[in-house]
Gaussian input, Z-matrix of N, CA and C with variables (Angstrom, degrees):
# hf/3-21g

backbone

0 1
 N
 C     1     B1
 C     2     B2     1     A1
 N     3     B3     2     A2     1     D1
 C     4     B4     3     A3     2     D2
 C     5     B5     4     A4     3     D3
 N     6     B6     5     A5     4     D4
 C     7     B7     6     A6     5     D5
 C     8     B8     7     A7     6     D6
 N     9     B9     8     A8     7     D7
 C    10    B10     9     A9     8     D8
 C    11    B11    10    A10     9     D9
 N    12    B12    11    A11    10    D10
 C    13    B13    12    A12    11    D11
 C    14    B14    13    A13    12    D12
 N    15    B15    14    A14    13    D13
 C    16    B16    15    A15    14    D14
 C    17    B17    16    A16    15    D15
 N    18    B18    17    A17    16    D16
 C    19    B19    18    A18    17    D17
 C    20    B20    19    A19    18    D18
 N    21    B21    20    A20    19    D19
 C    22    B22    21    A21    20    D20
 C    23    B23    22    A22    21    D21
 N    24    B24    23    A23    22    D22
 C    25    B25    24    A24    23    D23
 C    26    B26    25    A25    24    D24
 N    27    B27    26    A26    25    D25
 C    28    B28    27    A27    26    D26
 C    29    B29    28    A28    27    D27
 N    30    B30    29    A29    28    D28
 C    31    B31    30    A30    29    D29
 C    32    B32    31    A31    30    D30
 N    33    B33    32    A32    31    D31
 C    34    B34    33    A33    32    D32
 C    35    B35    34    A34    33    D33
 N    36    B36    35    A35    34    D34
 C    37    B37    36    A36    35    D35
 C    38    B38    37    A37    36    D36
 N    39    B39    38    A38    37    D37
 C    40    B40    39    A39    38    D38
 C    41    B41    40    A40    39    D39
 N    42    B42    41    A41    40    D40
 C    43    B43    42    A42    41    D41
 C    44    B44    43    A43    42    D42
 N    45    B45    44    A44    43    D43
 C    46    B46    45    A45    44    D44
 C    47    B47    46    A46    45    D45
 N    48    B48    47    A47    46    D46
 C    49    B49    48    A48    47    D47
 C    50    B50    49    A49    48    D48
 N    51    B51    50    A50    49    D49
 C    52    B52    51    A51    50    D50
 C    53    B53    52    A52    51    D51
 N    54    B54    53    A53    52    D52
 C    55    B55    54    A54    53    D53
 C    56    B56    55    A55    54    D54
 N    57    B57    56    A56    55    D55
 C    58    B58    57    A57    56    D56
 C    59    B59    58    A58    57    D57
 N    60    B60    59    A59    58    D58
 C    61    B61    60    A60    59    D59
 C    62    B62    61    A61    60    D60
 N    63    B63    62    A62    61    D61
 C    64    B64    63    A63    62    D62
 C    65    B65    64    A64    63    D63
 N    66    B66    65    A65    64    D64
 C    67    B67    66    A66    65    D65
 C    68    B68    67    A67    66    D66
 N    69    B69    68    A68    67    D67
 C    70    B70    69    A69    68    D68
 C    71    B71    70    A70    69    D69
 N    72    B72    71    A71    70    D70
 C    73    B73    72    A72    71    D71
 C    74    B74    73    A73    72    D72
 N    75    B75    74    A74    73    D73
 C    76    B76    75    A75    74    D74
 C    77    B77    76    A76    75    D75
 N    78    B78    77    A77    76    D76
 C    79    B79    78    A78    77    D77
 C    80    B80    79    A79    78    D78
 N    81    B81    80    A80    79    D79
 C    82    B82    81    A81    80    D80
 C    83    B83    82    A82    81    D81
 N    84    B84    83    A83    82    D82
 C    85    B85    84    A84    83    D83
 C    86    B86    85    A85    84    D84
 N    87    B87    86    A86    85    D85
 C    88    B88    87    A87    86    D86
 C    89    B89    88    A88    87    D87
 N    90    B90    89    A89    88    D88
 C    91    B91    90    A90    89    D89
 C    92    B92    91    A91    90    D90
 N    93    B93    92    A92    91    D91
 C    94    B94    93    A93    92    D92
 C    95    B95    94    A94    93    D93
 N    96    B96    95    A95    94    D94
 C    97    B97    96    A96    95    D95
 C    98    B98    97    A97    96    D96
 N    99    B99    98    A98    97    D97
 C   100   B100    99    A99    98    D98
 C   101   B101   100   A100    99    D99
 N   102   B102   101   A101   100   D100
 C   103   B103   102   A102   101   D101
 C   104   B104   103   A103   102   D102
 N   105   B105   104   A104   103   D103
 C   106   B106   105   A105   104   D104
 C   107   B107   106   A106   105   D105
 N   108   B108   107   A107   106   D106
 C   109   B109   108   A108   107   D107
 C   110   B110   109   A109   108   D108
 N   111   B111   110   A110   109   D109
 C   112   B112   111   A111   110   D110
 C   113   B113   112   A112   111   D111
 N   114   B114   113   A113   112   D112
 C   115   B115   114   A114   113   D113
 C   116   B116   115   A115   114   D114
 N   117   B117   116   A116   115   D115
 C   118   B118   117   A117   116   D116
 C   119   B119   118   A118   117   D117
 N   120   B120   119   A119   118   D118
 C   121   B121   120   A120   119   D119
 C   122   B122   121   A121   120   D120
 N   123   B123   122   A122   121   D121
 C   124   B124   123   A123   122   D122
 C   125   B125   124   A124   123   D123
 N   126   B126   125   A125   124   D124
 C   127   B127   126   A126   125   D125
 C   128   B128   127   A127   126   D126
 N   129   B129   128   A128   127   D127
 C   130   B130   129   A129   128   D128
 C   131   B131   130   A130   129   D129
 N   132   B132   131   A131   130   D130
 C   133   B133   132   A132   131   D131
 C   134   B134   133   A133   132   D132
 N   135   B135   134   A134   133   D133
 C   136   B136   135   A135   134   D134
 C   137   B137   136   A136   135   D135
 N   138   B138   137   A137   136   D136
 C   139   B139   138   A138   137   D137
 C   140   B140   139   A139   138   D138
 N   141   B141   140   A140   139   D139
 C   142   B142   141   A141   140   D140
 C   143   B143   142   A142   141   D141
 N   144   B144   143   A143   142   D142
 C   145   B145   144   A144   143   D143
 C   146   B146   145   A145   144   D144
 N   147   B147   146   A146   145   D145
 C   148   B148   147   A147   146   D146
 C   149   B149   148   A148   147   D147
 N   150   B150   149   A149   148   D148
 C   151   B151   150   A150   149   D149
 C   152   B152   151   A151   150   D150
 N   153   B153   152   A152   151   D151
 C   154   B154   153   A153   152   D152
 C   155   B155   154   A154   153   D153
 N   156   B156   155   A155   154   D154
 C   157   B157   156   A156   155   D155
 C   158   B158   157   A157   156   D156
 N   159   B159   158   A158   157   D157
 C   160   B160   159   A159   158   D158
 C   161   B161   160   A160   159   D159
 N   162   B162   161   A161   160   D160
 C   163   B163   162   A162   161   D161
 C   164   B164   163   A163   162   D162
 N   165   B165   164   A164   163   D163
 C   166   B166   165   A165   164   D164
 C   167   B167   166   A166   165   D165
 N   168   B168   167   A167   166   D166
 C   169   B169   168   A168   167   D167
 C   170   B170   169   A169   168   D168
 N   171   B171   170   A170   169   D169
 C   172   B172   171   A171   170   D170
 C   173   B173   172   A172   171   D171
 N   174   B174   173   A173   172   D172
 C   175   B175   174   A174   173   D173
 C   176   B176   175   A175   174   D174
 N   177   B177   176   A176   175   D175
 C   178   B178   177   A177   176   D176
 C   179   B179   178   A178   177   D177
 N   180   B180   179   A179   178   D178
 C   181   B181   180   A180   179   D179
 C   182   B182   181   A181   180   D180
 N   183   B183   182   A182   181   D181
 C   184   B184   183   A183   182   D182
 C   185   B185   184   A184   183   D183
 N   186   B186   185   A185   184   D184
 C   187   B187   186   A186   185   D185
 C   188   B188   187   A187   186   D186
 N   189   B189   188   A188   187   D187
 C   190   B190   189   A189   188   D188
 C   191   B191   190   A190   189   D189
 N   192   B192   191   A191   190   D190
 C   193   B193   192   A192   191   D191
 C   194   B194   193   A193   192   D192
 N   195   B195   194   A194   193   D193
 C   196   B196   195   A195   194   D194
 C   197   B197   196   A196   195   D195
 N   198   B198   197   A197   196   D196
 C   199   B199   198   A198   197   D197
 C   200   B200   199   A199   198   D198

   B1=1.4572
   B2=1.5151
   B3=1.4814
   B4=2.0877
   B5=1.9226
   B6=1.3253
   B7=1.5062
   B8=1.0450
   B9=1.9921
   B10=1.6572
   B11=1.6240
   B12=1.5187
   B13=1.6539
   B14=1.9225
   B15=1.3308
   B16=1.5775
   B17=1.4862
   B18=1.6837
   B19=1.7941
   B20=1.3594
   B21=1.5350
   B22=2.0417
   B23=1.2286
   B24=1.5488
   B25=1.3263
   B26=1.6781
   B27=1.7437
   B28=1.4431
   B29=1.4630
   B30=0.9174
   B31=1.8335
   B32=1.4857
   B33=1.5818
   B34=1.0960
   B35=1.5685
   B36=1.1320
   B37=1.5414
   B38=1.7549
   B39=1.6058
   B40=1.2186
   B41=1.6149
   B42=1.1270
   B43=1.7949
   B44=1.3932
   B45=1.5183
   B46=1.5681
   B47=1.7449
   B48=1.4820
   B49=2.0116
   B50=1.7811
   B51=1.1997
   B52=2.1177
   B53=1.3463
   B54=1.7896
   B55=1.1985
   B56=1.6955
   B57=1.7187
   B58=1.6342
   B59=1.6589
   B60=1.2303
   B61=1.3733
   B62=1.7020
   B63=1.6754
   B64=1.6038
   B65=1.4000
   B66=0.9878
   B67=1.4892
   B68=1.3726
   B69=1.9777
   B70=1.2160
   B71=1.8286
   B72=1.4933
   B73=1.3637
   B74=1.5450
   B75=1.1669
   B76=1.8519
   B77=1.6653
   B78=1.2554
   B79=1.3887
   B80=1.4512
   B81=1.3117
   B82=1.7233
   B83=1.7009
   B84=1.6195
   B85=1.3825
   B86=1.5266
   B87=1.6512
   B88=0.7805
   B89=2.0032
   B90=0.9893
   B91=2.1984
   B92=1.0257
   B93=1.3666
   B94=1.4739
   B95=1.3461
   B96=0.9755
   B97=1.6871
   B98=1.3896
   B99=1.8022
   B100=1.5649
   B101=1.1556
   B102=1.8982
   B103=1.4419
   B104=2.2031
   B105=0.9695
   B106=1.7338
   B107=1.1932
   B108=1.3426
   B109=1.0819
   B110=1.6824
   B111=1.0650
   B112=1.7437
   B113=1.6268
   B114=1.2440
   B115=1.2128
   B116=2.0663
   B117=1.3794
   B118=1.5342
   B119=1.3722
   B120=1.1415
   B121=1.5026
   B122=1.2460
   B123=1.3987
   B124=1.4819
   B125=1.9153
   B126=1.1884
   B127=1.7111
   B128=1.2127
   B129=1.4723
   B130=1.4705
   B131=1.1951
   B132=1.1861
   B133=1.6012
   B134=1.5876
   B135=1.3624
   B136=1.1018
   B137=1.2273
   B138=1.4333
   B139=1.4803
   B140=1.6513
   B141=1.1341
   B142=2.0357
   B143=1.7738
   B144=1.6247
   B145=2.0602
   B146=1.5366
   B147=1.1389
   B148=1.7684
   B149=2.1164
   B150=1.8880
   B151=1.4201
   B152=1.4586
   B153=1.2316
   B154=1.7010
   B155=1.0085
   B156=1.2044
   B157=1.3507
   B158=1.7904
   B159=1.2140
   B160=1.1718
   B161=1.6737
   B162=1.4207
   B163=1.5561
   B164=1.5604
   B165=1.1998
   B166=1.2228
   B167=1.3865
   B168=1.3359
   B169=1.4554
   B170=2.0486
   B171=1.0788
   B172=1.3214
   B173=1.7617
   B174=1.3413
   B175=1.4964
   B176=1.5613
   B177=1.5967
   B178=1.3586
   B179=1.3219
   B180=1.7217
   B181=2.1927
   B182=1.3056
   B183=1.5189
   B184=1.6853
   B185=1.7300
   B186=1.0647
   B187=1.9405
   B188=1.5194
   B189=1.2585
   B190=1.6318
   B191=1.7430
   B192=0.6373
   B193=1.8508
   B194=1.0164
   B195=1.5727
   B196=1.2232
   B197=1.5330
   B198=1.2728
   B199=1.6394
   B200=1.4072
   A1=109.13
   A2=99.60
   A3=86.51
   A4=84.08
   A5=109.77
   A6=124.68
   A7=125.25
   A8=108.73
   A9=109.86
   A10=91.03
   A11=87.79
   A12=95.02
   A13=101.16
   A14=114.14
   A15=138.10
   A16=106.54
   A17=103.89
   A18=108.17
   A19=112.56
   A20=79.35
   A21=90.28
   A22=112.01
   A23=107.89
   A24=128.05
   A25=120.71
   A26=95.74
   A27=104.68
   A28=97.20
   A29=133.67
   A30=131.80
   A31=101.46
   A32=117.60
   A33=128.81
   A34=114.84
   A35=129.79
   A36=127.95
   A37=90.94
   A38=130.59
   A39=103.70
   A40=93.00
   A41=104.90
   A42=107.90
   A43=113.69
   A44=131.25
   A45=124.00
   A46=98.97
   A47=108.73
   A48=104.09
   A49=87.87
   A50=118.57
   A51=100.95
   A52=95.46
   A53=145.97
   A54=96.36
   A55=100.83
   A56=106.83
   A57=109.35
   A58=79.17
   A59=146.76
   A60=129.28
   A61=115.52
   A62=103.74
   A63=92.79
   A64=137.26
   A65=129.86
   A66=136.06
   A67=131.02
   A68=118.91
   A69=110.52
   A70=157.72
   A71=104.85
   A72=125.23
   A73=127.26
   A74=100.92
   A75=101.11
   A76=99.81
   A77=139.12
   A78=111.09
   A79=103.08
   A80=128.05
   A81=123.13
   A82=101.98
   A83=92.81
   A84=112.29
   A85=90.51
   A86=123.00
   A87=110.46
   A88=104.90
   A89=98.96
   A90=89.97
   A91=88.77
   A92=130.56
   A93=123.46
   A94=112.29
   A95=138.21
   A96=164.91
   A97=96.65
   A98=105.66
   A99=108.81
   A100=109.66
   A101=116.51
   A102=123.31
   A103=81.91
   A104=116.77
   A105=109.54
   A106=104.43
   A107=134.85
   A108=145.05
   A109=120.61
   A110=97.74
   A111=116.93
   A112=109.59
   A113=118.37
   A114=128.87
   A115=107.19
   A116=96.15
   A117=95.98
   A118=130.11
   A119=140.55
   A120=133.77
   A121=108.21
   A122=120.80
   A123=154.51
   A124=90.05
   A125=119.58
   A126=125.75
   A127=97.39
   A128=105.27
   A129=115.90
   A130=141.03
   A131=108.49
   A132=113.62
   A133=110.10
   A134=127.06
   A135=123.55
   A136=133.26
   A137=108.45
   A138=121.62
   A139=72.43
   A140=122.94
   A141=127.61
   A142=105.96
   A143=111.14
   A144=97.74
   A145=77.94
   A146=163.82
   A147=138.14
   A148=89.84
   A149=75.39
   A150=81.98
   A151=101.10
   A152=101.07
   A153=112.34
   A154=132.55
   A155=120.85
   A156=134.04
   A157=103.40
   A158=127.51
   A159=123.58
   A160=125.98
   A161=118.69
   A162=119.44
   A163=81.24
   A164=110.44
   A165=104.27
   A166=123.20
   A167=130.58
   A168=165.66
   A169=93.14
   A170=121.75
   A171=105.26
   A172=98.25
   A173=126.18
   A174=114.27
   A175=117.92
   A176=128.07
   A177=112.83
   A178=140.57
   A179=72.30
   A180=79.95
   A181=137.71
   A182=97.04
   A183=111.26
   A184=80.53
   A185=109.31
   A186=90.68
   A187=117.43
   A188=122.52
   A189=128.02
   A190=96.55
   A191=110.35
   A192=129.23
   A193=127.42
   A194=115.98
   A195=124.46
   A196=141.44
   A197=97.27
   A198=133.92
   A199=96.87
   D1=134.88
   D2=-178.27
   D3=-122.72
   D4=112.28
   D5=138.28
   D6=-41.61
   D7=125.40
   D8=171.60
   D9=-109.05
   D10=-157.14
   D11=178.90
   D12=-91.13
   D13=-3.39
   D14=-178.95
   D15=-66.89
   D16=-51.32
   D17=-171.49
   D18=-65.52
   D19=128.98
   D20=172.56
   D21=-84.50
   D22=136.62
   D23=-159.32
   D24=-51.67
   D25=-27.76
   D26=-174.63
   D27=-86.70
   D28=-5.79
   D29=161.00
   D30=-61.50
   D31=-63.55
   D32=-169.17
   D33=-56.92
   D34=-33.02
   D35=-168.63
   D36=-107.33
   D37=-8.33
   D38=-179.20
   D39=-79.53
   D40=-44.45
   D41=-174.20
   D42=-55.47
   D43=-17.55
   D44=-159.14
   D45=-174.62
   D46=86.34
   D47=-161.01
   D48=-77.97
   D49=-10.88
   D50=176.43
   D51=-75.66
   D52=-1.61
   D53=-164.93
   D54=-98.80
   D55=33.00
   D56=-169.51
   D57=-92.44
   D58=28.19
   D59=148.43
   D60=-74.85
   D61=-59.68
   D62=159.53
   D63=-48.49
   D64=-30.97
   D65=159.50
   D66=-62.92
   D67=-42.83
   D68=128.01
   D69=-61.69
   D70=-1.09
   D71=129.19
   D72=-42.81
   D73=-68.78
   D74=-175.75
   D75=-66.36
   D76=11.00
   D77=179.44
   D78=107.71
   D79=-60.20
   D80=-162.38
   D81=-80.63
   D82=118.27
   D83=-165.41
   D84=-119.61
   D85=28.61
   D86=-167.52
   D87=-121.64
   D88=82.20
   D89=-152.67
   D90=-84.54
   D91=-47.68
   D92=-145.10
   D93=-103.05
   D94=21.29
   D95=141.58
   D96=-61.45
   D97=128.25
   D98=-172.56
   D99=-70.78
   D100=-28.37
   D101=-143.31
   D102=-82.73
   D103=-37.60
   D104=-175.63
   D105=-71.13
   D106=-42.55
   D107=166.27
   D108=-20.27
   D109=-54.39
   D110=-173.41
   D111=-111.45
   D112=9.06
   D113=155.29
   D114=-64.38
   D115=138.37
   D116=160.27
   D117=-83.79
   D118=166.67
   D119=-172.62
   D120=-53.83
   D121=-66.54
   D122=173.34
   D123=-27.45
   D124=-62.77
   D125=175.12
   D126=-28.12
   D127=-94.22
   D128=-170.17
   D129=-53.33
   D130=-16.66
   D131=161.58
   D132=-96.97
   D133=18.00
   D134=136.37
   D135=-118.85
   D136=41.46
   D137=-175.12
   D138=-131.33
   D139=-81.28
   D140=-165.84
   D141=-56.79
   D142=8.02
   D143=157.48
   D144=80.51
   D145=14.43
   D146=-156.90
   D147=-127.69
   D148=170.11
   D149=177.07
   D150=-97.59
   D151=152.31
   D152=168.65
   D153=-92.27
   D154=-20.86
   D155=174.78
   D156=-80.21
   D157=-44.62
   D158=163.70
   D159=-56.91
   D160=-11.00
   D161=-168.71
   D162=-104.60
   D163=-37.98
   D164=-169.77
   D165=-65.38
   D166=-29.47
   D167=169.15
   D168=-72.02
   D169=-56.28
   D170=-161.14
   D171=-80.43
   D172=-38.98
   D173=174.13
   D174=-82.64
   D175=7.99
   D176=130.74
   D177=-45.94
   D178=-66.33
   D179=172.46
   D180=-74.96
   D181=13.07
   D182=-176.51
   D183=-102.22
   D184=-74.45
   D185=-169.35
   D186=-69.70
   D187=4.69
   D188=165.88
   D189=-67.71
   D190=-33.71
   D191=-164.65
   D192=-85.61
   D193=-29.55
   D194=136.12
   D195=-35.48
   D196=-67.53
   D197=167.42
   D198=-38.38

């Protein structure tokens, strides 16, 4: 799976539930709430103050790394 700042988060944790460590990093402790859920990355890191391009960059290389 390659993450933009586009992918909604609940794509992202259905495909890979460790990468809800980066997401509990930025602040949103909120995963299992539908409305965050279906938020895009790009959303929430402009609701949690964060960069996106950096969350976005660190949960590549967490599931590149996997692989």
């Amino acid at each position: 799976m390659e993450v933009t700042k586009d992918t909604i988060i609940g794509d992202v944790l259905d495909y890979d539930i460790d990468t809800a460590q980066f997401f509990f990093e930025i602040g949103m402790h909120c995963l299992g709430c539908p409305h965050s859920r279906g938020e895009s990355i790009e959303a929430a890191c402009e609701v949690h103050g964060t960069d996106c391009d950096e969350l976005v960059s660190k949960i590549n290389e967490f599931l590149a790394s996997k692989n």
